[in-house]
ROBAGU-379832 format. One record per residue (C-alpha): residue in one letter; residue number from 1; z, x, y. Coordinates in Angstrom, 3 decimals, always signed. Example, Ala and Ser with C-alpha at 12.3 -4.5 7.8 and 13.67 -1.06 7.14 Angstrom:
residues 2
{fiti "A", 1, {+7.800, +12.300, -4.500}}
{fiti "S", 2, {+7.140, +13.670, -1.060}}
//
This chain:
residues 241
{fiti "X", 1, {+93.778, +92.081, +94.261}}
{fiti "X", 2, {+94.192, +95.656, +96.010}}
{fiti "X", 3, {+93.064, +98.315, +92.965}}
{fiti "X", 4, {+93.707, +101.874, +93.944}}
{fiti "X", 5, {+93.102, +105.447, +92.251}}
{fiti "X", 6, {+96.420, +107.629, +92.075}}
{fiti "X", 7, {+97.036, +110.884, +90.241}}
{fiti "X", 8, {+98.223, +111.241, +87.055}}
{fiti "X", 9, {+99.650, +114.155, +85.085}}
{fiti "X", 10, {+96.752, +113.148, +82.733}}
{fiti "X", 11, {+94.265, +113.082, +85.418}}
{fiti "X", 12, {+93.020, +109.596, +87.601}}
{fiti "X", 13, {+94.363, +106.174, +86.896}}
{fiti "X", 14, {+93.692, +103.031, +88.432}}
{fiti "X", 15, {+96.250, +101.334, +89.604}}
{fiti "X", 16, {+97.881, +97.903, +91.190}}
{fiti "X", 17, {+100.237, +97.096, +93.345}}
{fiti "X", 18, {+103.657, +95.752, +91.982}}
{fiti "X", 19, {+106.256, +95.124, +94.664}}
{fiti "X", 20, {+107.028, +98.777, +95.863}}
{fiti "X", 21, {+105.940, +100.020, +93.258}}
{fiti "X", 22, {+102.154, +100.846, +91.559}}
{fiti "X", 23, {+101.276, +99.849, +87.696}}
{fiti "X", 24, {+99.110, +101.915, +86.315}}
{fiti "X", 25, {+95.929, +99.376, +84.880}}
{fiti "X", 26, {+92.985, +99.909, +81.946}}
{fiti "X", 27, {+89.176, +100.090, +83.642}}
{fiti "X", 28, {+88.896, +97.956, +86.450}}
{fiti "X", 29, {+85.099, +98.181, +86.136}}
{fiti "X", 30, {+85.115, +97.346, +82.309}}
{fiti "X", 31, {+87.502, +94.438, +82.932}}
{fiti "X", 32, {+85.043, +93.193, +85.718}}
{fiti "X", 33, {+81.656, +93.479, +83.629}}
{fiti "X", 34, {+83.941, +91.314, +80.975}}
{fiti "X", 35, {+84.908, +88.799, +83.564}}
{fiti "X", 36, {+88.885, +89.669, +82.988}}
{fiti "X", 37, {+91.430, +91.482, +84.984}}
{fiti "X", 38, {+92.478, +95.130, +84.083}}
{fiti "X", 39, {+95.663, +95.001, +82.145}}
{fiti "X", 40, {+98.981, +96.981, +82.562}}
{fiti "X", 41, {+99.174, +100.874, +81.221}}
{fiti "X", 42, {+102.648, +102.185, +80.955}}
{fiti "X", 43, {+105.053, +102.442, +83.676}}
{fiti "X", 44, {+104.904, +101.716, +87.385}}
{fiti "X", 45, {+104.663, +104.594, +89.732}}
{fiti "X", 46, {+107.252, +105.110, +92.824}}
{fiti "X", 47, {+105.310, +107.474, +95.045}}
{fiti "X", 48, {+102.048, +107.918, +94.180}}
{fiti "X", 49, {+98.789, +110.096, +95.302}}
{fiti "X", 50, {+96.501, +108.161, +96.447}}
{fiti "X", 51, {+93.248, +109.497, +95.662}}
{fiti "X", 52, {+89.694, +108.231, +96.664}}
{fiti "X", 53, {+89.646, +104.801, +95.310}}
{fiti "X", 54, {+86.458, +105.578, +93.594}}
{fiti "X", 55, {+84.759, +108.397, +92.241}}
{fiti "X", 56, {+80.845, +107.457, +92.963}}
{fiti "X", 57, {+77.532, +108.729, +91.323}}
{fiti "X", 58, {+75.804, +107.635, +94.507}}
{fiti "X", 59, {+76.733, +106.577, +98.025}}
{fiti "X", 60, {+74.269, +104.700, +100.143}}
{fiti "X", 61, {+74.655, +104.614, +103.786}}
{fiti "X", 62, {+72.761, +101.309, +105.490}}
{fiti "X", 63, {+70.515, +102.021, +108.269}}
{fiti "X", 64, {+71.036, +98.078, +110.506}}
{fiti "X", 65, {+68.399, +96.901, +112.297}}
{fiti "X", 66, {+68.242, +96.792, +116.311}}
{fiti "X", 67, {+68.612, +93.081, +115.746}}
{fiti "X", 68, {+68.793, +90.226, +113.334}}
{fiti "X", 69, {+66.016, +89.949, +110.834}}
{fiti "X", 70, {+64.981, +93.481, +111.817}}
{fiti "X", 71, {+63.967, +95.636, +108.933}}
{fiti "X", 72, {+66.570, +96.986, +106.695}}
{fiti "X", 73, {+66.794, +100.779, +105.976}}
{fiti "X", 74, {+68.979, +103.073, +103.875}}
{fiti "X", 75, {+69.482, +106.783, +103.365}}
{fiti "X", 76, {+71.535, +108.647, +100.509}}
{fiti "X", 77, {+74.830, +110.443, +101.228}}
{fiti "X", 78, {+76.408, +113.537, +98.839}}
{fiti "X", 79, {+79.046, +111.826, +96.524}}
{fiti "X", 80, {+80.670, +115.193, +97.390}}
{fiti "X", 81, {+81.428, +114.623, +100.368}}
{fiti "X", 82, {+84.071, +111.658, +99.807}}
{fiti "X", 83, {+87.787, +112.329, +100.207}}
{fiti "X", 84, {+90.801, +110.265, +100.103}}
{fiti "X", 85, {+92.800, +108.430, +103.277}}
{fiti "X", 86, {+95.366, +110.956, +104.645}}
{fiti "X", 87, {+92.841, +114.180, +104.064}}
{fiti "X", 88, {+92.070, +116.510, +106.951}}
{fiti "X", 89, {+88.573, +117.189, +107.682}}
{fiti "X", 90, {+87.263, +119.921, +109.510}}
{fiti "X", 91, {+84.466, +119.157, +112.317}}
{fiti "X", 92, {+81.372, +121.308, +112.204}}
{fiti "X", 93, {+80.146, +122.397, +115.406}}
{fiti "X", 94, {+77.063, +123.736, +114.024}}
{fiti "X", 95, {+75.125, +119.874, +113.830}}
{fiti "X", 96, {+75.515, +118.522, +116.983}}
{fiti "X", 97, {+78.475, +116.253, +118.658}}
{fiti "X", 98, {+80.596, +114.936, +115.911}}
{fiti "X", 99, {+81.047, +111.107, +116.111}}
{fiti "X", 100, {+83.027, +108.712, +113.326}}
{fiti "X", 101, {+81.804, +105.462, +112.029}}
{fiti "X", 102, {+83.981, +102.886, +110.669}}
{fiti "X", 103, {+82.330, +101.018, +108.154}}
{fiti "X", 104, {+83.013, +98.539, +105.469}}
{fiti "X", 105, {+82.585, +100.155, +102.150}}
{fiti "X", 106, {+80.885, +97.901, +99.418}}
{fiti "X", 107, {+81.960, +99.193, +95.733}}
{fiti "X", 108, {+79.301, +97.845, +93.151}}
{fiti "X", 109, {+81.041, +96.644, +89.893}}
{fiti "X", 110, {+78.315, +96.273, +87.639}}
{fiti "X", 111, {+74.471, +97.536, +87.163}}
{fiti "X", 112, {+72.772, +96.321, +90.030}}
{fiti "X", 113, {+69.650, +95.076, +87.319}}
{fiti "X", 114, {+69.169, +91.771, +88.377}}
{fiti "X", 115, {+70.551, +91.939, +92.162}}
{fiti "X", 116, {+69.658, +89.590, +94.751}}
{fiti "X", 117, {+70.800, +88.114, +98.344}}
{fiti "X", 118, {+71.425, +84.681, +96.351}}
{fiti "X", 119, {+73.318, +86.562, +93.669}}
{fiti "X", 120, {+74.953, +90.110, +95.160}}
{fiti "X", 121, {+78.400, +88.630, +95.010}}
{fiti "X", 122, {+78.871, +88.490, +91.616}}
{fiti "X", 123, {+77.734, +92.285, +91.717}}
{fiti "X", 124, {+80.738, +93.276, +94.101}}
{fiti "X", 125, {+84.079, +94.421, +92.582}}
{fiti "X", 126, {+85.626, +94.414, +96.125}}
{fiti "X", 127, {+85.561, +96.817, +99.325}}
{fiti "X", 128, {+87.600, +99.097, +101.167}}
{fiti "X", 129, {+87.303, +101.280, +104.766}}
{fiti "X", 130, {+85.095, +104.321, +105.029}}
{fiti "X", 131, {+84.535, +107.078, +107.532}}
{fiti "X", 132, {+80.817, +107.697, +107.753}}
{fiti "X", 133, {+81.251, +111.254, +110.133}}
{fiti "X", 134, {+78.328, +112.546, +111.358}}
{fiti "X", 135, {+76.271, +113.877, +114.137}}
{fiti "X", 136, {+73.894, +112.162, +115.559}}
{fiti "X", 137, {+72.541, +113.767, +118.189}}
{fiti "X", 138, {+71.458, +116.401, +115.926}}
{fiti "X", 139, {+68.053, +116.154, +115.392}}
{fiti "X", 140, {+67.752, +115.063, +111.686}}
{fiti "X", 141, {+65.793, +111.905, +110.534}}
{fiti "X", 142, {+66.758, +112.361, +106.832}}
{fiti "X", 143, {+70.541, +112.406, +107.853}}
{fiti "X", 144, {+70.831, +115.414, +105.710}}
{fiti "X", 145, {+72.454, +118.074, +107.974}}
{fiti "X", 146, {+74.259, +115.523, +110.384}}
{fiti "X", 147, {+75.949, +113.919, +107.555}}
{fiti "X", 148, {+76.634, +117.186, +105.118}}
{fiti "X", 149, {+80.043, +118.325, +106.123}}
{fiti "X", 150, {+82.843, +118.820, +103.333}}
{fiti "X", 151, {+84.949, +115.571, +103.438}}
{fiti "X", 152, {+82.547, +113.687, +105.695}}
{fiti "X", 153, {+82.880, +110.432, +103.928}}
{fiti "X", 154, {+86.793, +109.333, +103.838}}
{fiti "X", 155, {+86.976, +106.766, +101.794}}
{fiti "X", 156, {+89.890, +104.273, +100.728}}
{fiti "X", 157, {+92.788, +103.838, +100.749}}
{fiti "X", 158, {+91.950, +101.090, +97.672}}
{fiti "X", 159, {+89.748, +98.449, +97.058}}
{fiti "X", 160, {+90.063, +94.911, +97.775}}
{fiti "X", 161, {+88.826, +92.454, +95.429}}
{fiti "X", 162, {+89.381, +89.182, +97.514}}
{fiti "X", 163, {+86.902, +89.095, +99.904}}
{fiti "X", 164, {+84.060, +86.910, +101.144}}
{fiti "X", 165, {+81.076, +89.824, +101.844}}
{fiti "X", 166, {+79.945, +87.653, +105.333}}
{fiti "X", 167, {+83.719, +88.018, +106.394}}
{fiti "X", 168, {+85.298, +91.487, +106.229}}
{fiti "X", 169, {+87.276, +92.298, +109.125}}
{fiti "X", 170, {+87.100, +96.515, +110.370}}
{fiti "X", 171, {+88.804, +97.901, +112.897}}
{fiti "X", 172, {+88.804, +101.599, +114.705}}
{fiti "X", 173, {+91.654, +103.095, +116.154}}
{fiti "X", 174, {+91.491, +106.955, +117.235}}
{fiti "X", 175, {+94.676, +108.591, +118.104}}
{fiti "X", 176, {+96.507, +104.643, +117.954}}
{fiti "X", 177, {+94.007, +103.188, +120.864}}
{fiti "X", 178, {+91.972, +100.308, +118.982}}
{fiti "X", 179, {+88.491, +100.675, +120.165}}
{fiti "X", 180, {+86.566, +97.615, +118.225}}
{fiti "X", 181, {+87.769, +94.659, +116.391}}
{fiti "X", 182, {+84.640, +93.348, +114.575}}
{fiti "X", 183, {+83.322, +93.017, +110.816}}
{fiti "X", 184, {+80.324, +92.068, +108.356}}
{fiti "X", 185, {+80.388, +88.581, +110.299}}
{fiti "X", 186, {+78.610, +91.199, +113.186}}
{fiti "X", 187, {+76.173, +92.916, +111.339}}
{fiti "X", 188, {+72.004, +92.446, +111.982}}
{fiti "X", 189, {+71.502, +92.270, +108.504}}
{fiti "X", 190, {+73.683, +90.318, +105.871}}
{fiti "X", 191, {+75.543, +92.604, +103.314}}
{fiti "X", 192, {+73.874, +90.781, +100.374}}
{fiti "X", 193, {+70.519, +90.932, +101.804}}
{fiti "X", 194, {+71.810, +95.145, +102.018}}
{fiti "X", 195, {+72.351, +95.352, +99.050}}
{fiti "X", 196, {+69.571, +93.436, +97.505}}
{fiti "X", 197, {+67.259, +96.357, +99.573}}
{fiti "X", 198, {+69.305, +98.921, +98.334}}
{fiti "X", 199, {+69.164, +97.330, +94.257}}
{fiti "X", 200, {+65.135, +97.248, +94.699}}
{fiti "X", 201, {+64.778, +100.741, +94.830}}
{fiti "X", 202, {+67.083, +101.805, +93.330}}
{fiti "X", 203, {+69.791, +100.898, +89.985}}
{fiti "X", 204, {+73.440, +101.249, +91.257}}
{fiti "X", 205, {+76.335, +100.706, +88.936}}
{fiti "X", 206, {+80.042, +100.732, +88.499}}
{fiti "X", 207, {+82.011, +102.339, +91.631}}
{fiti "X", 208, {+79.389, +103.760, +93.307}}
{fiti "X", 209, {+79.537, +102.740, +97.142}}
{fiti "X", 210, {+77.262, +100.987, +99.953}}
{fiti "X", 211, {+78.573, +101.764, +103.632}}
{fiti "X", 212, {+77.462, +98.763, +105.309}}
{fiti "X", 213, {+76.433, +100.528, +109.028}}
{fiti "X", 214, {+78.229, +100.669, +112.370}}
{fiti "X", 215, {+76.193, +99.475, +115.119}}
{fiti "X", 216, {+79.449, +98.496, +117.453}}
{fiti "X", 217, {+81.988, +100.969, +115.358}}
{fiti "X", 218, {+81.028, +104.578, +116.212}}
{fiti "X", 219, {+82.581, +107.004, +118.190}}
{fiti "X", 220, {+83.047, +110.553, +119.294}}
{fiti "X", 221, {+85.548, +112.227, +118.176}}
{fiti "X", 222, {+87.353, +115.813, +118.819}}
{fiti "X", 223, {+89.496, +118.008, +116.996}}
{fiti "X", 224, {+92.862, +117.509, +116.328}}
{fiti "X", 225, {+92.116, +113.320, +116.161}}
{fiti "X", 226, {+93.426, +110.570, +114.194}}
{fiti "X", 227, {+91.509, +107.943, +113.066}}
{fiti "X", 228, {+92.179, +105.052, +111.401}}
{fiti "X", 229, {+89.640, +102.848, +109.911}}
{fiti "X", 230, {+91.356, +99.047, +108.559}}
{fiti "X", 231, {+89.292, +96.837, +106.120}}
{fiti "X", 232, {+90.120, +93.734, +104.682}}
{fiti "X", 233, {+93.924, +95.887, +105.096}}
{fiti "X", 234, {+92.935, +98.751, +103.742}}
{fiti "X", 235, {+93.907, +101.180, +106.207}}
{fiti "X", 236, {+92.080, +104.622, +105.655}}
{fiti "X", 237, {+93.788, +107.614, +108.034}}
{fiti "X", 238, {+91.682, +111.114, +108.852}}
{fiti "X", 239, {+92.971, +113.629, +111.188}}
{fiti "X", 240, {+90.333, +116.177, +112.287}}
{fiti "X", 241, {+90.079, +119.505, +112.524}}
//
């Protein structure tokens, strides 16, 4: 199931897809906690906004290790920053060389209480494509100015709910060249054993968002760019600035 967030003249509603069209649905994250599917709210919508397909308390970025059963790291990212596919985003040139990272965005359904690798699943309402911008040459180990740009985190377009977590597919195209074709299936660490780092420390809960790391997906980027970042089909578009 693809669940997006569109605007409303009575402010954010989830919605799904029906033919051409979008319904408008109840809680997607109360229906999951419930084990049922959101139900229908009103009319479908021709032509909607898309917003960000979630509006999260707290986004985690995942630092991978330099190889497989490395050590697992993780670093906090402003919620502020996230902005919805087809937003333009202006580059700072005060941090450093700007570079995007094309990431697979977990969304956490539920308290994370209770989270681990065996289990993390069952704690996943879906994913969807995220821009983790930043500038890493900067020298910054807390990620805090390299990261900190207004609209640095494009998330979306909407969340996919049929996934398997060791088989998300991402690819980056900037400007319509596709520069890597990989997915979780590549990643040093397994997402579940991610997030089960992550839910150790610290309690996540409904629709906040775990970018997964890009050790093969990052790349510099200039003004005036288009990227597009696909996940599981969600196809997330940011020109630059």
């Amino acid at each position: 199931m693809r669940i997006a967030r569109i605007a409303s003249p009575s402010g954010a509603v989830h919605a799904v897809p029906d033919g051409e069209r979008w319904q408008p649905v109840s809680d997607p994250f109360a229906a999951f906690a419930s084990g049922a599917a959101p139900v229908p709210l009103g009319a479908p919508v021709d032509s909607p906004v898309f917003l960000a397909p979630v509006d999260p308390r707290v986004v985690v970025g995942i630092a991978q290790p330099a190889h497989p059963g490395g050590p697992v790291g993780a670093w906090l990212k402003s919620p502020r920053t996230v902005v919805a596919s087809g937003a333009e985003v202006a580059l700072r040139r005060d941090a450093g060389r700007p570079v995007i990272e094309g990431e697979v965005a977990v969304v956490i359904g539920r308290s994370t209480a209770g989270l681990t690798p065996e289990n993390a699943a069952s704690y996943v309402l879906g994913v969807t494509a995220v821009n983790d911008v930043s500038s890493p040459d900067c020298s910054d180990p807390r990620n805090f100015e390299v990261k900190g740009g207004a609209g640095y985190t494009p998330l979306g377009p909407w969340i996919e709910t049929a996934i398997d977590l060791d088989e998300v597919d991402l690819a980056v195209r900037v400007d319509g060249v596709e520069h890597v074709r990989t997915g979780t299936h590549e990643l040093p660490a397994p997402v579940a054993d991610c997030l089960a780092y992550v839910a150790h420390w610290i309690e996540l809960g409904p629709g906040d968002v775990v970018m997964t790391g890009a050790p093969r997906s990052a790349f510099p980027v200039e003004q005036g760019a288009l990227v597009e970042i696909e996940v599981a089909g969600a196809l997330l578009r940011t020109r630059f600035r």
